[in-house]
C-alpha positions in Angstrom: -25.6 18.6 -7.6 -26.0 14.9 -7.0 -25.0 12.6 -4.8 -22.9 10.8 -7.2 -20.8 14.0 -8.3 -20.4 14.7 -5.3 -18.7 11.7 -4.0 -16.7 11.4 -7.4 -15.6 15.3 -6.5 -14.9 13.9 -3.0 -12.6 10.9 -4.7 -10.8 13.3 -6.3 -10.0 15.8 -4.4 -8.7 13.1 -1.6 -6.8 11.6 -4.5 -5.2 15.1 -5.1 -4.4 15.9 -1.2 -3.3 12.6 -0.7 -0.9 12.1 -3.8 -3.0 9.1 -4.3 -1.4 7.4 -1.2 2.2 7.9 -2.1 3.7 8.4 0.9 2.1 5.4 2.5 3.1 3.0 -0.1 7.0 5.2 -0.2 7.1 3.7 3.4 5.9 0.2 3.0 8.4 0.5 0.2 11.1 1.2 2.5 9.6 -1.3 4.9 9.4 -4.1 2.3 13.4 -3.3 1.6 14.1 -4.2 4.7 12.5 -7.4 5.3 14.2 -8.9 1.9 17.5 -8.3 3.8 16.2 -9.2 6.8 15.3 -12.6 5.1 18.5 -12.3 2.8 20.6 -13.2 6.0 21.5 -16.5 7.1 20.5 -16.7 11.1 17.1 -18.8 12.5 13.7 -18.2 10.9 11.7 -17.2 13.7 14.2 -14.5 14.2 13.4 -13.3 10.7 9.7 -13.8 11.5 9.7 -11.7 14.2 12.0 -8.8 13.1 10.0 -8.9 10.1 6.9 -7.9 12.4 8.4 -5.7 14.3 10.2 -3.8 11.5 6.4 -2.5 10.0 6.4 -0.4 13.0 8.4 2.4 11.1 5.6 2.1 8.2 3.2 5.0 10.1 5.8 7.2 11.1 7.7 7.1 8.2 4.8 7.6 6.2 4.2 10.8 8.0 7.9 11.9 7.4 7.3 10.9 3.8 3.7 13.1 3.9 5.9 16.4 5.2 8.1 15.9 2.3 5.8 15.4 -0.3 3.4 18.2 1.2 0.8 15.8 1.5 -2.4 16.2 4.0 -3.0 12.7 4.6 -5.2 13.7 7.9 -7.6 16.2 5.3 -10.7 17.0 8.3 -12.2 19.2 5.0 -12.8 15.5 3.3 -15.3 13.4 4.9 -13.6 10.6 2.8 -10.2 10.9 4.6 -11.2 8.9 7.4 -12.0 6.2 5.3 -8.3 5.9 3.9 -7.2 5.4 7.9 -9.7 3.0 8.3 -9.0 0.7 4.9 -5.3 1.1 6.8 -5.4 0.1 9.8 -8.3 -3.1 8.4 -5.4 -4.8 7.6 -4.4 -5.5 11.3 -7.2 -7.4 11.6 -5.6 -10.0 9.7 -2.8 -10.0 12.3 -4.6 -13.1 14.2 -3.8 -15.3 11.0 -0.8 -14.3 10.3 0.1 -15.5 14.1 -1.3 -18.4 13.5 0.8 -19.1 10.3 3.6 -17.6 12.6 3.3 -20.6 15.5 2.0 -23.1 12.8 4.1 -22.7 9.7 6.8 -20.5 10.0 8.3 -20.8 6.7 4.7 -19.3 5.4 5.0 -16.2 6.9 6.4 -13.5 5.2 4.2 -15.3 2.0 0.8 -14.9 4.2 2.2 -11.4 5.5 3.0 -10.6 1.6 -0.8 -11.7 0.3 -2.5 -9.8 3.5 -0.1 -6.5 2.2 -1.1 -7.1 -1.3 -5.0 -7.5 -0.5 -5.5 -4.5 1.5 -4.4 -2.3 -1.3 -7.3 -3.4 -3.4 -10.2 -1.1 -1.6 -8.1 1.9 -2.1 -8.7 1.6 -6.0 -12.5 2.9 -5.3 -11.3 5.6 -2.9 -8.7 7.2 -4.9 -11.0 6.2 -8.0 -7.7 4.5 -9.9 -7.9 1.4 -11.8 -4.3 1.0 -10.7 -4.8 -0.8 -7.2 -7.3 -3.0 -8.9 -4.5 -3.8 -11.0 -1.5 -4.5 -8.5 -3.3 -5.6 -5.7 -4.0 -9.0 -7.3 -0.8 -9.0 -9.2 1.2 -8.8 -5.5 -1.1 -11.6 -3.6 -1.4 -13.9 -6.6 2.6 -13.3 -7.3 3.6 -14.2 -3.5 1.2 -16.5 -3.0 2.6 -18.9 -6.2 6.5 -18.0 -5.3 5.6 -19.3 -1.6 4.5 -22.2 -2.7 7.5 -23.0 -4.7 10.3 -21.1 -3.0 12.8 -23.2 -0.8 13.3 -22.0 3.3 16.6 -20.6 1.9 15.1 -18.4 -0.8 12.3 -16.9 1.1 13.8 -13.5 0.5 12.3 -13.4 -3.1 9.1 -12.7 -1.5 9.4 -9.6 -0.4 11.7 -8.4 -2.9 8.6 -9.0 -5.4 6.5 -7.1 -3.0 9.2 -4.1 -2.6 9.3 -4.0 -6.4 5.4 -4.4 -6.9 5.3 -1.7 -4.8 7.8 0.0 -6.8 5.9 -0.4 -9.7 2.5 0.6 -8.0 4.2 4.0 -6.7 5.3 4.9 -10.3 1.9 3.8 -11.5 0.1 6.2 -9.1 2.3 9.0 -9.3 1.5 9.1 -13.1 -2.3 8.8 -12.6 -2.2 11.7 -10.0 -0.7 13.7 -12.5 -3.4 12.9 -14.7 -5.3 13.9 -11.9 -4.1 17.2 -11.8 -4.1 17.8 -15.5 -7.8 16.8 -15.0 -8.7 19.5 -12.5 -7.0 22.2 -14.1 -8.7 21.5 -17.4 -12.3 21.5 -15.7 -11.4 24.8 -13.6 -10.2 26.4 -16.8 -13.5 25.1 -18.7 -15.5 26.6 -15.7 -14.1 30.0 -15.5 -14.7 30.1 -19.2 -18.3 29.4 -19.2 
């Protein structure tokens, strides 16, 4: 077998383990939720800023709730690949620096620069899940918050991350229906296998 099959066998079997990264996205859903009424209420700005920070520390362990539910192995040792799906995750902290600075700088940008960084890390997970789908939605969410920043008023900030709840909406439904694909997929090629 080649190289090449073998990673593409590697894809997909992380893609069926994983659910394609459902129950992360379920809890940045959740996540996203509660910023836009975070950001929905009328007290001081920096107070939404900084409850908006500190609310994504539910995202992990509510993923991992959401993983027991789903029966999803998101830590798969078996799948040298796996560890690349934590590390594409936790990337994304990385960009925590600028977002402080847009935090001390330019308040009002915040949730819009936290929006854009949320929306760009999803795009690497489109080659290890091997779906066009976050090559799709990840540009749709930064491009989409990025434009509504720019023309959103202080008072209306909470349409930011209500379009990046329902993006991720969207993307959830999106993936759930390519991992069912997924599954079709494999079960066809086992079938064709045990026939031959």
């Amino acid at each position: 077998m080649e190289k090449a099959t073998n990673i593409q066998q590697l894809r997909l079997e992380l893609a069926l383990i994983n659910k394609n990264g459902l129950p992360f996205l379920g809890a940045a859903f959740v996540v996203w939720l509660i910023i836009t009424l975070v950001f929905s209420l009328s007290f001081n700005l920096n107070d939404k800023n900084i409850i908006m920070l500190f609310s994504t520390g539910i995202t992990f362990p509510l993923a991992v709730l959401l993983s027991k539910l789903l029966k999803v192995d998101w830590k798969d040792k078996s799948n040298p690949l796996s560890i690349l799906g934590l590390y594409l995750n936790v990337a994304q902290f990385i960009y925590f620096p600028l977002l402080f600075l847009v935090f001390v700088k330019y308040s009002v940008d915040t949730v819009t620069a936290f929006a854009i960084i949320t929306g760009a890390h999803l795009f690497p997970y489109g080659w290890l899940y091997n779906t066009k789908v976050f090559y799709i939605m990840a540009p749709i969410i930064t491009i989409t918050t990025a434009g509504i920043g720019i023309f959103v008023s202080s008072d209306d900030l909470w349409i930011i991350p209500l379009t990046v709840a329902v993006s991720l909406l969207i993307l959830t439904v999106m993936l759930y229906r390519d991992y069912r694909s997924k599954v079709k997929e494999k079960s066809r090629l086992m079938k064709a296998t045990i026939s031959v």
